[in-house]
C-alpha distance (Angstrom), angle and dihedral (degrees) to the residues before:
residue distance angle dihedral
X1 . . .
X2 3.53 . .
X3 3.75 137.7 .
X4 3.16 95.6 -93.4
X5 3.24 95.4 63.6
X6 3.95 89.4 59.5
X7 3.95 89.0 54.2
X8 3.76 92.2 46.0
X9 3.95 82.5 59.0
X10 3.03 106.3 61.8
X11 3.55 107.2 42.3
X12 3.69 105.4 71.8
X13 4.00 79.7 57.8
X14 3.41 97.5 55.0
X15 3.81 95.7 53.8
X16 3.53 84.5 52.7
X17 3.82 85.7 59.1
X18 3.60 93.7 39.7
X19 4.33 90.9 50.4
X20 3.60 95.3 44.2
X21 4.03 86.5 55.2
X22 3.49 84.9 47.5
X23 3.18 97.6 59.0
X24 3.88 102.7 39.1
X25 4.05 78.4 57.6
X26 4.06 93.8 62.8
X27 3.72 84.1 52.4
X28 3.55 96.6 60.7
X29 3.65 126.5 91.3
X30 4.10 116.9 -97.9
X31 3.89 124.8 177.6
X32 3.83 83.3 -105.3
X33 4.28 108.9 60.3
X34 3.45 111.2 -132.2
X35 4.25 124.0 -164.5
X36 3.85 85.1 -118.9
X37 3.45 92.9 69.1
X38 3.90 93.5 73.1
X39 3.95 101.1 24.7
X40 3.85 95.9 93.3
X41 3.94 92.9 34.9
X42 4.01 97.7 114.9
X43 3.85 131.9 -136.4
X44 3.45 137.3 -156.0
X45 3.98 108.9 -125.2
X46 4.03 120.7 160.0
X47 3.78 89.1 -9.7
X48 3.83 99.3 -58.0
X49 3.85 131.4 98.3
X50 4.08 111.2 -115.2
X51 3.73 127.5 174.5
X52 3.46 123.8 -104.1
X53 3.98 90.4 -124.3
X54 4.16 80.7 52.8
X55 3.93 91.0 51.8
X56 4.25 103.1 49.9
X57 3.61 147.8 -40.7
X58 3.52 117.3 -54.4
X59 4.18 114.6 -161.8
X60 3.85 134.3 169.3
X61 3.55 113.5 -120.3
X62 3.70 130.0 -165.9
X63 4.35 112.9 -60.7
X64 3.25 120.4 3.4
X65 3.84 101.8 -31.9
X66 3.78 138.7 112.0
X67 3.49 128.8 -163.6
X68 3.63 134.9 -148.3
X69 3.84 122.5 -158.8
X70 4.02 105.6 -171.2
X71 3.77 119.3 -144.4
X72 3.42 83.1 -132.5
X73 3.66 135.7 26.4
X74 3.82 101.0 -138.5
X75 3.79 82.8 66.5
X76 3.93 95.8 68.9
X77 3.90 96.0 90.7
X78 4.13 96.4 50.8
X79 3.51 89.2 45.5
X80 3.74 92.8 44.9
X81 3.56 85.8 46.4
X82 3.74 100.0 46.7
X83 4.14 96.2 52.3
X84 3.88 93.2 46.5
X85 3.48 86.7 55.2
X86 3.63 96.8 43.8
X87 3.65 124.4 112.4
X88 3.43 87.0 -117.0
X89 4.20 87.8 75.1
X90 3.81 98.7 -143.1
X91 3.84 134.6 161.5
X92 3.91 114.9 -132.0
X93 3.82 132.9 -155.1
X94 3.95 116.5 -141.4
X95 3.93 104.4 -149.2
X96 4.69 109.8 179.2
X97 3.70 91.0 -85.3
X98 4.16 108.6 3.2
X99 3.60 134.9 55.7
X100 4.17 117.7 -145.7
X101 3.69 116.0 -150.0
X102 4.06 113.9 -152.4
X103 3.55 114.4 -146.4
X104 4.27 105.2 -159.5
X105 3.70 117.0 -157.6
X106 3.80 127.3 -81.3
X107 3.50 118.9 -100.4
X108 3.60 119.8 -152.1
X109 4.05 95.9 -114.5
X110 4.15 84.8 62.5
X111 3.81 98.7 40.8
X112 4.08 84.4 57.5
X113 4.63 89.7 45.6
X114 4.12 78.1 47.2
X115 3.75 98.3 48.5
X116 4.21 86.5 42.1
X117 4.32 88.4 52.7
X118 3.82 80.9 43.4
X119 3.63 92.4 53.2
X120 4.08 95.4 40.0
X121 3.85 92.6 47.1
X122 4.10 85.8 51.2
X123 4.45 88.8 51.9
X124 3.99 81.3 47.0
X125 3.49 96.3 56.0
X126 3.98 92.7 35.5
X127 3.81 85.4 59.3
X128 3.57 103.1 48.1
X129 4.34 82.8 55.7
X130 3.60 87.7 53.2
X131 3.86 89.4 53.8
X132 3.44 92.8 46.2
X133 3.96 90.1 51.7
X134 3.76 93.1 44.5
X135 3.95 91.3 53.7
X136 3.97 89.9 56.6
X137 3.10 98.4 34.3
X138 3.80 84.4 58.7
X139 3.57 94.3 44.7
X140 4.13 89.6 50.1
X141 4.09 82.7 56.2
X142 3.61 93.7 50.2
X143 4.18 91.7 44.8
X144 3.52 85.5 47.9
X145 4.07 96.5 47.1
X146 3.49 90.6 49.9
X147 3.56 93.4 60.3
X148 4.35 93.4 -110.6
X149 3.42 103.5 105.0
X150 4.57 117.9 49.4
X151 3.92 111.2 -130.1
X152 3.99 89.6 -117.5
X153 4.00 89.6 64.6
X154 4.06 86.1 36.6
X155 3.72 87.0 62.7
X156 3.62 100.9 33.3
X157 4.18 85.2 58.3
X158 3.79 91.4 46.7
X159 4.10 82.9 57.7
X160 3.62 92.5 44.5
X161 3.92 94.9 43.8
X162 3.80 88.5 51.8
X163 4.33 94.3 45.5
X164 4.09 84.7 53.7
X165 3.71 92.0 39.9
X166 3.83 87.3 51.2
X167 3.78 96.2 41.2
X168 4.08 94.6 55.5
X169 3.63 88.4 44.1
X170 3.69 92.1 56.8
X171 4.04 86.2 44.0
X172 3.78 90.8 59.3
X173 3.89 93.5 46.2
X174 3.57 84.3 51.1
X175 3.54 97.2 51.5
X176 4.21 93.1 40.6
X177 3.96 92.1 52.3
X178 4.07 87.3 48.2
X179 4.18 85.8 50.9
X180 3.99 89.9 49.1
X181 3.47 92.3 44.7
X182 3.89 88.0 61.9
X183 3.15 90.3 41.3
X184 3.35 102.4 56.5
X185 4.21 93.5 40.3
């Protein structure tokens, strides 16, 4: 085995990290409301949990509006139900067979709670690298104990561990300064 090896690893797991941040981003609130924001919001139809995105279309109309057309309409009220009590805190509009979703305007005390989630979500993510980089970096010791790995390719993967560690890290402040950015618009 070879330190390569290691590095090849680890970084299917760390676009795992760097996807699931991704998407927890689209979820939060920007000045501009996006159909992502409610698609993994969950309701309570027939005594199981579904996804919005499971239970109807969900479309941006003009403003700062979203609509919801429900495959069905017996699943207006638990979709109703499930956005108002959302984190998100937003007032719906039941309409026969569609549901609109007003989006009010930021105001500067939320943009600063959003940029602190954005912020906490980023230290989330930046942990579960350093995880990831502990466990092979463990696993390079133990190769390298056990006589399998030579301390020239143990040191050259503790460089290369650390330049892939680095270059997520930089890809999730990229991708958290974007989100504020939005935010902040």
């Amino acid at each position: 085995m070879n330190y390569q090896d290691f590095i090849g690893k680890i970084k299917p797991e760390l676009e795992k990290a760097l996807n699931y941040l991704k998407k927890e981003l689209s979820e939060i609130r920007t000045s501009r409301p996006s159909p992502a924001m409610l698609e993994s919001i969950e309701a309570d139809v027939f005594g199981k949990k579904f996804s919005l995105k499971s239970l109807g279309l969900i479309s941006l109309s003009e403003g700062q509006e979203i609509i919801i057309q429900p495959w069905d309409v017996s699943y207006l009220g638990p979709i109703e139900k499930a956005i108002q009590s959302s984190p998100l805190q937003l007032s719906t509009i039941v309409e026969k067979n569609r549901i609109r979703v007003r989006f009010p305007d930021l105001t500067e005390d939320v943009r600063k709670n959003l940029a602190r989630v954005l912020s906490q979500k980023a230290e989330d993510t930046k942990q579960t690298i350093r995880r990831w980089r502990r466990t092979v970096w463990d696993e390079i010791q133990e190769k390298f104990s056990a006589g399998e790995l030579p301390e020239d390719d143990k040191y050259r993967a503790k460089d290369k561990l650390q330049e892939l560690v680095d270059e997520y890290n930089g890809k999730i402040e990229e991708m958290i300064e974007r989100k504020k950015k939005e935010i902040m618009e």
